[in-house]
C-alpha positions in Angstrom: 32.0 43.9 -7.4 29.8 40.6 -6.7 27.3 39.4 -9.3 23.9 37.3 -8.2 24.8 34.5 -11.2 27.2 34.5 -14.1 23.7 36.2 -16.3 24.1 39.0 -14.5 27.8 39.5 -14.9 27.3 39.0 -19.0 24.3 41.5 -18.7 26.3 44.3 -17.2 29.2 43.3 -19.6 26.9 43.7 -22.9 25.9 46.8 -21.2 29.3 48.6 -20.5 30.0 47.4 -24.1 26.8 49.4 -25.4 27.7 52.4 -23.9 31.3 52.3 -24.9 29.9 51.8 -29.0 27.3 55.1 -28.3 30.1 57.1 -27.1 32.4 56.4 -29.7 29.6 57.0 -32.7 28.9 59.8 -31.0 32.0 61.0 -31.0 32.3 60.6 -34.6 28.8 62.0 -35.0 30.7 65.4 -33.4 33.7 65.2 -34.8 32.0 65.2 -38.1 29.4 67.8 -37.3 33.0 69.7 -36.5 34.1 69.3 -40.0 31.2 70.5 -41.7 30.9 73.2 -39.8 34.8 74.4 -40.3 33.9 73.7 -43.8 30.9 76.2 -43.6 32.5 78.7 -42.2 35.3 79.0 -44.6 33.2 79.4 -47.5 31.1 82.3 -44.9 33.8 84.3 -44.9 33.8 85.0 -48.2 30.4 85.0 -49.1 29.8 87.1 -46.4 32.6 89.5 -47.7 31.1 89.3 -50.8 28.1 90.1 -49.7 29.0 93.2 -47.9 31.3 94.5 -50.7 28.4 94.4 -53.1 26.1 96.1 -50.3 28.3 98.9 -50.9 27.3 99.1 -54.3 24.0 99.1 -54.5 24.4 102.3 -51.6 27.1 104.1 -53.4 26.0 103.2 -57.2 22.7 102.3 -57.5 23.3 98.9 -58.9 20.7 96.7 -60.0 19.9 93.5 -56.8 20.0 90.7 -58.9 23.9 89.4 -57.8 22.9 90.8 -53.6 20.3 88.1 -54.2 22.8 85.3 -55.0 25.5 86.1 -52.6 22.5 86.4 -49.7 21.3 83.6 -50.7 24.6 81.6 -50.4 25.2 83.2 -46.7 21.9 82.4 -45.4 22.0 78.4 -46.7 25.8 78.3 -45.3 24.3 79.8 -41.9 21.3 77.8 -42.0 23.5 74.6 -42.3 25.9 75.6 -39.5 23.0 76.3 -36.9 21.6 72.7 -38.6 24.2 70.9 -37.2 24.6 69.0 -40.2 26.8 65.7 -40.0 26.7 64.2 -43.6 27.4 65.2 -47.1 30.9 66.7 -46.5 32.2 65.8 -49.9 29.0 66.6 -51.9 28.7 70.1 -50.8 32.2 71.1 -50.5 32.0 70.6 -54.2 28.8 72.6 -54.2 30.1 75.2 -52.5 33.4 75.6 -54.5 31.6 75.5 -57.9 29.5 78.8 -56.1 32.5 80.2 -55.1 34.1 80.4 -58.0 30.9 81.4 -59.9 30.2 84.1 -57.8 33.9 85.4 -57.3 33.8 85.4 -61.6 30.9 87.6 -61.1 32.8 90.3 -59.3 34.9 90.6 -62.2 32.6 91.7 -64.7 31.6 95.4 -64.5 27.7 96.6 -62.9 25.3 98.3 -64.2 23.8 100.9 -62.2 20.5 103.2 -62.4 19.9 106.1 -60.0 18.1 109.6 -59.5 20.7 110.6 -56.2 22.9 113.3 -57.6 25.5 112.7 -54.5 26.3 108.9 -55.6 27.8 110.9 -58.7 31.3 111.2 -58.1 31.1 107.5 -56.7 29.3 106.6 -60.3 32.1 108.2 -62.4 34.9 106.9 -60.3 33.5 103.2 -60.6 33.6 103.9 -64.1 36.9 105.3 -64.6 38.7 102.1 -62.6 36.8 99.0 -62.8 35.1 99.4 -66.5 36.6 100.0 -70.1 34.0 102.8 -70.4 35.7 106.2 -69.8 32.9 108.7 -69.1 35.3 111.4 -69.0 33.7 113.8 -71.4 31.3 113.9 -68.4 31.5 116.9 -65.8 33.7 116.7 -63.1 31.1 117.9 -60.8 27.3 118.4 -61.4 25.4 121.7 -60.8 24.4 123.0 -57.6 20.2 123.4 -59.6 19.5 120.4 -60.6 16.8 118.5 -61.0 14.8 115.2 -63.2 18.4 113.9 -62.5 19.1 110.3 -64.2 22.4 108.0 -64.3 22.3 104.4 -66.1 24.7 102.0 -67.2 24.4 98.7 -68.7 27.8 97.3 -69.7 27.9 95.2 -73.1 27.9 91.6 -72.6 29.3 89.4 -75.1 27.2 90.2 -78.6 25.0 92.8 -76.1 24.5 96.4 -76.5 26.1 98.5 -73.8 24.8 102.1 -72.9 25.3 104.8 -70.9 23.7 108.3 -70.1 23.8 110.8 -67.7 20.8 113.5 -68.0 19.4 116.1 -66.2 17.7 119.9 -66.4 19.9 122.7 -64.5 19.9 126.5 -65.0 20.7 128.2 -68.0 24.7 129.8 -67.3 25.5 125.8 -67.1 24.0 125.1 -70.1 25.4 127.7 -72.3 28.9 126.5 -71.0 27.9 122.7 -71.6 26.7 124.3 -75.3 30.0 126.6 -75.9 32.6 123.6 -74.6 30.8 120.6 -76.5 30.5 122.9 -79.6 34.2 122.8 -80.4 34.1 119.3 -79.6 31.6 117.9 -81.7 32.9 116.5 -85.0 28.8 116.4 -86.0 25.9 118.6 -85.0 22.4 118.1 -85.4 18.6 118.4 -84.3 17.3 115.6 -82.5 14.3 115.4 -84.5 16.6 115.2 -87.8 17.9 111.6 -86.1 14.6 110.9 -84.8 13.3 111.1 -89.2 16.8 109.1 -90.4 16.3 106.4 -87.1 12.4 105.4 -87.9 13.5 104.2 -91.7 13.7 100.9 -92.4 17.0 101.0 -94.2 18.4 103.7 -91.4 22.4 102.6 -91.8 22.3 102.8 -94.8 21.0 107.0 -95.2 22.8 110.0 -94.0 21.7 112.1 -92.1 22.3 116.5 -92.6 24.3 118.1 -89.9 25.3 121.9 -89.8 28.0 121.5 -91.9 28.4 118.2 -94.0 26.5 115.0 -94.0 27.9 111.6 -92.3 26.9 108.0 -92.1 24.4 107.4 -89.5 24.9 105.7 -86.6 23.0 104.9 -83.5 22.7 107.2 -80.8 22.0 106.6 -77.2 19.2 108.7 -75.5 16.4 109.1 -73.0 13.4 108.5 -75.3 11.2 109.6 -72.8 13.4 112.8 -71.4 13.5 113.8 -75.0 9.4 113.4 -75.6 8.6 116.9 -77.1 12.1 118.5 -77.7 13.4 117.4 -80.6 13.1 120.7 -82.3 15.1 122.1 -80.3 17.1 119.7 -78.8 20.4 119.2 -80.7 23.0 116.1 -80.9 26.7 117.0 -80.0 28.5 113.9 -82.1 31.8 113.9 -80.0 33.0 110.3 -81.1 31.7 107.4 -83.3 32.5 104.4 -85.5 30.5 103.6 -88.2 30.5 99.6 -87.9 27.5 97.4 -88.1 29.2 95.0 -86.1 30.7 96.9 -83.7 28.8 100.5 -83.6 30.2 103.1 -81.2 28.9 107.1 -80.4 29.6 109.6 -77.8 27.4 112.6 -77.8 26.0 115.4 -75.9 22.5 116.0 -76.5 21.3 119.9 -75.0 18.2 121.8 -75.6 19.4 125.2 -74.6 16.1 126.6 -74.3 14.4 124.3 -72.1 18.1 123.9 -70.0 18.2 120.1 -70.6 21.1 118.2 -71.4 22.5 114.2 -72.1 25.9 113.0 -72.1 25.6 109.5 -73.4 27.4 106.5 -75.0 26.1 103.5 -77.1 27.8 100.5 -77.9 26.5 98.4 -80.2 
């Protein structure tokens, strides 16, 4: 190739030289937009797993949206950052993403708490709590009534020096009630009116009464219930002690609670 003058020659030169340097930044430029994205997409995975897994929960048990929010939220900023094309900042959020991995993954190990009204997420409900919580709930029916209705699970695990709870209530026709009545009868190791804990409960120095039963008088201890399921039934409404432990520190009660006249009925458990 012939230049016009030697100017020319060094123009062209400078020029070659230029376009040499922009494709090798911008082949770093892609080979780190590359990494990050590789990066991305290996924390995805999981989040996305995640994710999913604890979709299934809130379908199946009813559990509350809080921890949905925070793996969604971690998906949609890993997504948003791969369709970003982003190129710096590898090291800085590979350490933000494996501090939320890790915190998130913890989260998965702690048990759920659930509320629902669907009678069919039942048998899900009580199998969740069987294998992945230290609450059995097995003085619970296998299988609810057919007639049911103002239908009600909850749980809310205890968490550290926090109460836990459980209950499971619900009206249904009178031939399941008398069985719930006759089986949790010859369980009970206390029986009682409602009302008659409702009296002990309201005074100021509660734990330290007792409070009268059918057949002796015990220690009170706290019992979980639907306060407003109950409204208007104490009278008849009476408490089926199954289990407790009378410690302030660590209080504990299983009960039935069934108002045989009005076909109502509570299986519930208190941790305090």
């Amino acid at each position: 190739m012939e230049y016009k003058s030697y100017e020319e020659y060094l123009a062209l030169q400078e020029a070659e030289k230029q376009r040499i340097e922009e494709e090798r930044l911008e082949r770093q430029v892609q080979e780190k937009i590359r990494t990050n994205r590789l990066m991305d997409l290996v924390f995805l995975i999981p989040a996305a797993v995640l994710m999913l897994l604890y979709l299934l929960k809130i379908v199946f048990l009813g559990t509350f949206y809080l921890k949905f929010f925070f793996y969604a939220t971690w998906v949609s900023m890993l997504v948003l950052s791969i369709m970003s094309k982003r190129k710096n900042y590898f090291a800085l959020m590979l350490i933000v993403n494996f501090i939320v991995a890790v915190f998130l993954m913890s989260m998965m190990i702690f048990p759920d708490g659930f509320r629902s009204y669907s009678p069919w997420r039942y048998k899900f409900q009580k199998a969740y709590m069987g294998e992945f919580t230290k609450e059995s709930i097995d003085f619970c029916p296998d299988e609810l009534p057919d007639d049911i209705s103002d239908y009600k699970i909850e749980y809310t695990p205890p968490f550290m020096q926090g109460a836990g709870y459980f209950s499971l209530r619900f009206k249904t026709d009178a031939e399941h009630i008398a069985k719930y009545k006759e089986e949790y009868t010859e369980k009970a190791a206390y029986i009682y009116t409602l009302n008659n804990y409702l009296n002990i409960s309201e005074q100021d120095d509660a734990e330290n009464t007792t409070v009268t039963t059918t057949e002796v008088s015990r220690p009170y201890v706290s019992i979980g219930y639907d306060r407003g399921f109950w409204t208007g039934h104490g009278e008849n409404a009476e408490i089926h002690l199954l289990e407790f432990k009378d410690d302030i520190t660590h209080e504990y009660s299983c009960s039935v609670i069934i108002d045989q006249e009005d076909c109502m009925v509570e299986f519930s458990k208190f941790r305090g």
